[in-house]
C-alpha positions in Angstrom: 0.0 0.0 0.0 3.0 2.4 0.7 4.0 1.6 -3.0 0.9 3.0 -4.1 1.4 6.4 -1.7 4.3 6.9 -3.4 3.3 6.3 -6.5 0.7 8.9 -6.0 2.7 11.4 -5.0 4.9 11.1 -7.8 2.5 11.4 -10.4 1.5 15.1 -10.5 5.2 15.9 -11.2 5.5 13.5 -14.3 2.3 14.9 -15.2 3.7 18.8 -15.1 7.0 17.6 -16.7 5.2 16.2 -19.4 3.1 19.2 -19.7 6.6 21.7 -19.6 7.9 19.4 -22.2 5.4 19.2 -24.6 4.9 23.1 -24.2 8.4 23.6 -24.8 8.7 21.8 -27.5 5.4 23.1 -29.4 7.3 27.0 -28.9 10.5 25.9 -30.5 8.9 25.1 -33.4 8.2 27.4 -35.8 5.3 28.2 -37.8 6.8 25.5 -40.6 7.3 22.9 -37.6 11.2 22.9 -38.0 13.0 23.4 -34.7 14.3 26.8 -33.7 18.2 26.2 -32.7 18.0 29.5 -31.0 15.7 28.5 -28.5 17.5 28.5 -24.9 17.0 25.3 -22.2 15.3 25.8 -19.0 18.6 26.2 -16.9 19.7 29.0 -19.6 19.8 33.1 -19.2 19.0 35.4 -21.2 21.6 37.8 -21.5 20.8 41.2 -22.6 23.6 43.9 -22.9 23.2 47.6 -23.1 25.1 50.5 -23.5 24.0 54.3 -23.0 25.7 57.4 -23.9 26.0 59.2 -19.9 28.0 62.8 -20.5 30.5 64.4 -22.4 28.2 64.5 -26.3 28.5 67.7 -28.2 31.3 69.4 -27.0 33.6 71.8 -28.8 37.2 71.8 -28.3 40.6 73.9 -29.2 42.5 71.6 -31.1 45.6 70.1 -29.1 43.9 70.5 -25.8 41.8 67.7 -24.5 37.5 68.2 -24.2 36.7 69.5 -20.7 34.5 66.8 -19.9 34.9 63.0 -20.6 33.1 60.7 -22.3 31.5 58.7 -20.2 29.4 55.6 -21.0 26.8 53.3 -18.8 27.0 49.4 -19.1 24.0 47.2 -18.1 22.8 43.4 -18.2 19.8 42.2 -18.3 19.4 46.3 -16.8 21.8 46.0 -13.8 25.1 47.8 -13.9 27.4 45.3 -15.1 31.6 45.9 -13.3 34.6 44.9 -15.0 33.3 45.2 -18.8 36.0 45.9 -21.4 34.2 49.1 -23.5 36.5 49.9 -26.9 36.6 53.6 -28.1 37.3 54.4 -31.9 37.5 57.7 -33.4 35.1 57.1 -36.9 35.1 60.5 -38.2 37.8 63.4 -38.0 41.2 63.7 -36.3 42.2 62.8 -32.4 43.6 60.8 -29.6 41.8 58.8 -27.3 42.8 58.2 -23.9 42.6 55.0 -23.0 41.0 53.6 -26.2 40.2 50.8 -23.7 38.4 51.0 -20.2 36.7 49.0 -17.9 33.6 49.7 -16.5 33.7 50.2 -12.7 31.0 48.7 -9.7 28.5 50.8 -11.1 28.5 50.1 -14.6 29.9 53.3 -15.5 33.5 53.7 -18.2 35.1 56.8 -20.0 37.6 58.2 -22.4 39.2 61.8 -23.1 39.3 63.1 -26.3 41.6 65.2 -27.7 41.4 66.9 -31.1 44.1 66.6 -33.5 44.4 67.6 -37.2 42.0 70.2 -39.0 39.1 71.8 -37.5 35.3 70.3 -37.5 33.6 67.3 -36.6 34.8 64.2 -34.4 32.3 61.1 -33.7 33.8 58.8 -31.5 32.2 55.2 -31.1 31.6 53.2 -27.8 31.5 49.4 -28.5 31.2 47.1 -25.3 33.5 43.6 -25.9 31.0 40.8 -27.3 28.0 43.4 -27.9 26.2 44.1 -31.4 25.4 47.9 -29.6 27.4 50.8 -29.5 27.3 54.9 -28.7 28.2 57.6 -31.0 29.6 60.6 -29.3 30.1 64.1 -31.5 31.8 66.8 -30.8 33.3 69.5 -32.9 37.2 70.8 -33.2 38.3 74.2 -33.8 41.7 76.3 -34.1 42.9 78.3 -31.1 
């Protein structure tokens, strides 16, 4: 008779697992009933990066002398601040240095670079790519002669 209790207990979980199964695999199907590779497992996370342009956009500076303020970028996953991301900076239009063209983002998510313009005087767009993220940040700013 205990092998029956048992037994009893048991069999609403096989039922839900059965249930969670068949639901799972009915939405990785798609519409033309071929599996969706792209489809995560139940132990998986979703991992959603972000990156937001913080201070430091459209600002105008003498050429040779750094920008007065830096730019400064915010990191998140899954929206927390995410520490200790790598965060690339590339200059795609005009003339300047970038110091560091490399940062990390610190405990609050947050990372930044100096610009200083080189070269001829007008516009500089500098990009902000986080290391294994499809987003980025375009900064502008705008040189001119002393």
């Amino acid at each position: 008779m205990r092998h029956l209790i048992v037994s009893r207990n048991r069999f609403p979980k096989l039922v839900l697992y059965c249930i969670f199964a068949a639901t799972t695999i009915s939405l990785s199907c798609g519409s033309d009933g071929k599996f969706d590779y792209r489809t995560l497992g139940p132990d998986e996370d979703v991992k959603q990066y972000d990156i937001l342009l913080v201070s430091g956009n459209r600002q105008t500076g003498v050429i040779g002398k750094p920008l007065p303020d830096s730019l400064v970028v915010y990191v998140s996953q899954n929206y927390l601040p995410e520490p200790s991301w790598t965060v690339a900076f590339k200059i795609i239009l005009g003339e300047g240095t970038l110091s560091p063209v490399l940062n990390t983002t610190n405990v609050k998510g947050y990372t930044g670079t100096t610009l200083t313009p080189t070269g001829l005087p007008g516009e500089i767009q500098v990009e902000a790519t986080p290391y294994y993220s499809d987003k980025s940040v375009i900064f502008t700013a705008t040189s001119i002669a002393e």
